[in-house]
N, CA and C atoms as a LAMMPS dump frame, in Angstrom:
ITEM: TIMESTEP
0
ITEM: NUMBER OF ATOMS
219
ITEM: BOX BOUNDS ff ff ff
-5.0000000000000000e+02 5.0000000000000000e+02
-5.0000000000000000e+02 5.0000000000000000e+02
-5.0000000000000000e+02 5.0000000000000000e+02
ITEM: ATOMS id mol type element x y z
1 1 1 N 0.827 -1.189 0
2 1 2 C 0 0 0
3 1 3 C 0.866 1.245 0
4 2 1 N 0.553 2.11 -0.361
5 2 2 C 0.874 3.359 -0.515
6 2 3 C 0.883 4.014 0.832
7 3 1 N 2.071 4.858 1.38
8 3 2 C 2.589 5.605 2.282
9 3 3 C 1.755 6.781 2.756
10 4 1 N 1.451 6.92 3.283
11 4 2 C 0.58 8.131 3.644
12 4 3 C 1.019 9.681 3.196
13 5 1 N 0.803 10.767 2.636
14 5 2 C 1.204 11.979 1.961
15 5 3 C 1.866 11.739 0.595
16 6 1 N 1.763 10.558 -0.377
17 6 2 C 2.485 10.395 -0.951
18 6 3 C 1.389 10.56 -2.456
19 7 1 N 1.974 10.577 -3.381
20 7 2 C 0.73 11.008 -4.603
21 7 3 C -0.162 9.827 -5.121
22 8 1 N -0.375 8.65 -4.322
23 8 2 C -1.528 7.603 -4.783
24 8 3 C -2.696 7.909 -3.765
25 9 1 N -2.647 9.26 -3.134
26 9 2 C -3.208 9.054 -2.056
27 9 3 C -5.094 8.981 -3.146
28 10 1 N -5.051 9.796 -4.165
29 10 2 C -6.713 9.85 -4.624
30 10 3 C -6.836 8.494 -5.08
31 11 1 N -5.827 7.488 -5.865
32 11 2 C -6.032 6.092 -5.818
33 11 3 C -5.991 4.796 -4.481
34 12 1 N -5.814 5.592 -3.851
35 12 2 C -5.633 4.797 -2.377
36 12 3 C -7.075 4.819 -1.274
37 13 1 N -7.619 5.999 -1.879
38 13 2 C -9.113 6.334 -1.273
39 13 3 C -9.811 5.904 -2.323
40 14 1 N -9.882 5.311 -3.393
41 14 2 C -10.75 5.09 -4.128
42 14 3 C -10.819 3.331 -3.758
43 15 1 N -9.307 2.684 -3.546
44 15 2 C -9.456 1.669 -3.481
45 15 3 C -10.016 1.079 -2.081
46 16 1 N -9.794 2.088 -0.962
47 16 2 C -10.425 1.753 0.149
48 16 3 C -12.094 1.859 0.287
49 17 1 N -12.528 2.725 -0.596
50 17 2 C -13.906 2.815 -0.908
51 17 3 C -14.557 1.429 -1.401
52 18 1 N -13.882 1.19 -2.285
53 18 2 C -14.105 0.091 -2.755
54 18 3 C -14.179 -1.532 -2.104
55 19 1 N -13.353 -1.48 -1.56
56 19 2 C -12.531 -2.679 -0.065
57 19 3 C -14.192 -2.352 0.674
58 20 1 N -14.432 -1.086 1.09
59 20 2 C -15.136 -1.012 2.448
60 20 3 C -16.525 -1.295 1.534
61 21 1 N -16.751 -0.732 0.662
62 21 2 C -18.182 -1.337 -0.442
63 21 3 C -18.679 -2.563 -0.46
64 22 1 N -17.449 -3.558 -1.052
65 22 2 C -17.571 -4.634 -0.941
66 22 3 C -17.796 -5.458 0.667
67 23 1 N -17.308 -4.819 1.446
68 23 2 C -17.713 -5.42 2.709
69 23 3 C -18.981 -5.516 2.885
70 24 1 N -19.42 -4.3 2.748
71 24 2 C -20.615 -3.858 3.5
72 24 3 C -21.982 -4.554 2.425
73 25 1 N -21.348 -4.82 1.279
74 25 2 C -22.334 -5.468 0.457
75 25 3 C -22.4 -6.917 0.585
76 26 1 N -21.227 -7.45 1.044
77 26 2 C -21.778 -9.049 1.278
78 26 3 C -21.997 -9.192 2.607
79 27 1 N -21.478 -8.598 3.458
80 27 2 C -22.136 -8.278 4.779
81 27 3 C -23.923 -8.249 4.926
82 28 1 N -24.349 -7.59 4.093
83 28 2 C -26.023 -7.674 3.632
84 28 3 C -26.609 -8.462 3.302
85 29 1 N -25.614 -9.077 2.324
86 29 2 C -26.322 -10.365 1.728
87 29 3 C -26.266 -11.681 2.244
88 30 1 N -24.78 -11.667 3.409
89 30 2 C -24.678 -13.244 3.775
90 30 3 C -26.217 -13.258 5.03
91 31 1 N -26.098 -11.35 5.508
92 31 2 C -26.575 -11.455 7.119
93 31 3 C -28.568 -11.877 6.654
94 32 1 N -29.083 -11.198 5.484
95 32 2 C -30.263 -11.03 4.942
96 32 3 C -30.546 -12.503 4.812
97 33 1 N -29.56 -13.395 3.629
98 33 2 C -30.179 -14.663 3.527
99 33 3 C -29.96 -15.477 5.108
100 34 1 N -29.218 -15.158 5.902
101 34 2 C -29.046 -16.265 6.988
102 34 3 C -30.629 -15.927 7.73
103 35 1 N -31.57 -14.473 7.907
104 35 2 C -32.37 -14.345 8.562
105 35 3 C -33.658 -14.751 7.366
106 36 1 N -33.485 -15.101 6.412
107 36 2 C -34.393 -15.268 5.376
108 36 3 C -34.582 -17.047 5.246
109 37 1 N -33.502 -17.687 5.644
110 37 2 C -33.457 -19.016 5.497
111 37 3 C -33.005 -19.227 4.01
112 38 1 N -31.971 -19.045 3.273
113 38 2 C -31.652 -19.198 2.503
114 38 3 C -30.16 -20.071 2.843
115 39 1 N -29.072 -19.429 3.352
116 39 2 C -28.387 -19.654 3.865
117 39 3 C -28.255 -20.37 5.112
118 40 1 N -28.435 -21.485 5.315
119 40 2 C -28.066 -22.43 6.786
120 40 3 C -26.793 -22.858 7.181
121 41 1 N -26.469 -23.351 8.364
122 41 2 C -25.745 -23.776 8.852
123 41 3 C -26.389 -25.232 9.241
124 42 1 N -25.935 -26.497 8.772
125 42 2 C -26.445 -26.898 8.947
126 42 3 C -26.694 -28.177 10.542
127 43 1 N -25.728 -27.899 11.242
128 43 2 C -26.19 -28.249 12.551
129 43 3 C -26.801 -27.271 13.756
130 44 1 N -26.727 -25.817 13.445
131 44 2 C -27.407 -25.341 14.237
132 44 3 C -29.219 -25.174 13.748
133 45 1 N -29.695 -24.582 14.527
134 45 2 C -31.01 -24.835 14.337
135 45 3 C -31.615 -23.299 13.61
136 46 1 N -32.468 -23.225 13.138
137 46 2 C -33.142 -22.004 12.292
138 46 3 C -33.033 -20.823 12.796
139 47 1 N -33.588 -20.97 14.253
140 47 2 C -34.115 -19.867 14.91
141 47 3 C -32.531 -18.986 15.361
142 48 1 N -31.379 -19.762 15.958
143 48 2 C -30.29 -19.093 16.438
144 48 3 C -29.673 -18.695 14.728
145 49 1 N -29.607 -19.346 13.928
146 49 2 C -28.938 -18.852 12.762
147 49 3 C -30.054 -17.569 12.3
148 50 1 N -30.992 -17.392 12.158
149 50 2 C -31.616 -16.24 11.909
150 50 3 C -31.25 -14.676 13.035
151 51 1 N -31.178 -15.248 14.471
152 51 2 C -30.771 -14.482 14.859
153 51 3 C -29.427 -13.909 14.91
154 52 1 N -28.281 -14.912 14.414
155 52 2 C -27.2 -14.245 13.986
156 52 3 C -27.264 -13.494 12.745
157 53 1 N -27.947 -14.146 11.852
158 53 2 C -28.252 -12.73 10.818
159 53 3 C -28.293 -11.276 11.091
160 54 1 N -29.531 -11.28 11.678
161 54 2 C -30.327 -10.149 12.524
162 54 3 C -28.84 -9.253 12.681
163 55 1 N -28.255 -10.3 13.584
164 55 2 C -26.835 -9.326 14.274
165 55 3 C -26.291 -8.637 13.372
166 56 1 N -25.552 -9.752 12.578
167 56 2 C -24.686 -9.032 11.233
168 56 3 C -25.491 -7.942 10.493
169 57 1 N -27.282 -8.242 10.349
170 57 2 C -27.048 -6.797 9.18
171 57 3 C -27.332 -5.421 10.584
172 58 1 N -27.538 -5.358 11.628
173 58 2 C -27.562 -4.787 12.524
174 58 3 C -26.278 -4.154 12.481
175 59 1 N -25.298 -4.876 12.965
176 59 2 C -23.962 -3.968 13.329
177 59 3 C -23.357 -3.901 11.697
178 60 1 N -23.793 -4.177 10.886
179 60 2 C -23.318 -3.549 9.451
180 60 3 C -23.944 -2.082 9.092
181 61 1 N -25.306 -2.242 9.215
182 61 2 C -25.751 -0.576 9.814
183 61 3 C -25.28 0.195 10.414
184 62 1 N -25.071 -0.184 11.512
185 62 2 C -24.467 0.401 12.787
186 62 3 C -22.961 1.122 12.144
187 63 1 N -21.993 -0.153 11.425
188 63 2 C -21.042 0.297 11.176
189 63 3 C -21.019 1.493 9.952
190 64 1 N -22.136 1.135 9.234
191 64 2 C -22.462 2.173 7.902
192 64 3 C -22.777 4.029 8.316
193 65 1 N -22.967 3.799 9.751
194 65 2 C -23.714 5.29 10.135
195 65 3 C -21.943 5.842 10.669
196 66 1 N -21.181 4.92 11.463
197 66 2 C -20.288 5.456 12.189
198 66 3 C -19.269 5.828 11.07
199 67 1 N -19.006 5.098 9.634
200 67 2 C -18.333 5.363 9.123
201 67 3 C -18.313 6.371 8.221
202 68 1 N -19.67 6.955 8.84
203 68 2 C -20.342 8.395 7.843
204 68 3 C -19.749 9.313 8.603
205 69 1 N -19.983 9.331 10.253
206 69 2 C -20.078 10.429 10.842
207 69 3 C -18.447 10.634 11.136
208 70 1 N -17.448 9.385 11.068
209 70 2 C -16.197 9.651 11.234
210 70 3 C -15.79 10.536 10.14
211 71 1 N -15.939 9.993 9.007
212 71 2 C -15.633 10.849 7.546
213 71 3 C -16.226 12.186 7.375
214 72 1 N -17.394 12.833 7.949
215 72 2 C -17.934 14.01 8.32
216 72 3 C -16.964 15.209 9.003
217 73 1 N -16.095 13.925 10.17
218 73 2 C -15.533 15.233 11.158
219 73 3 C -14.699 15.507 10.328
């Protein structure tokens, strides 16, 4: 990665945009189908795998608001 003050810095924020995009997009999709029943695990039981869903798209929100208001200050 590129050094901090150094001239990739507008390609270095584009690629972290990107890195953090992709998180936050399969983050949605693994947490959505696990509470949808699409996605199982298959020795635990429905109800706890749905509620780990729940979690993940929860604190993916969570993380989507904080990473607004950090980039704000």
């Amino acid at each position: 990665m590129a050094k901090k003050g150094s001239g990739n810095s507008a390609l270095s924020g584009v690629v972290n945009l990107a890195v953090w995009l992709t998180g936050v997009l399969v983050s949605l999709a693994v947490g959505f189908g696990m509470t949808d029943g699409v996605l199982a695990v298959r020795w635990i039981p429905d109800v706890i795998t749905q509620v780990a869903g729940w979690i993940v798209v929860i604190l993916t929100l969570i993380s989507i608001v904080l990473a607004i208001v950090d980039r704000a200050q």
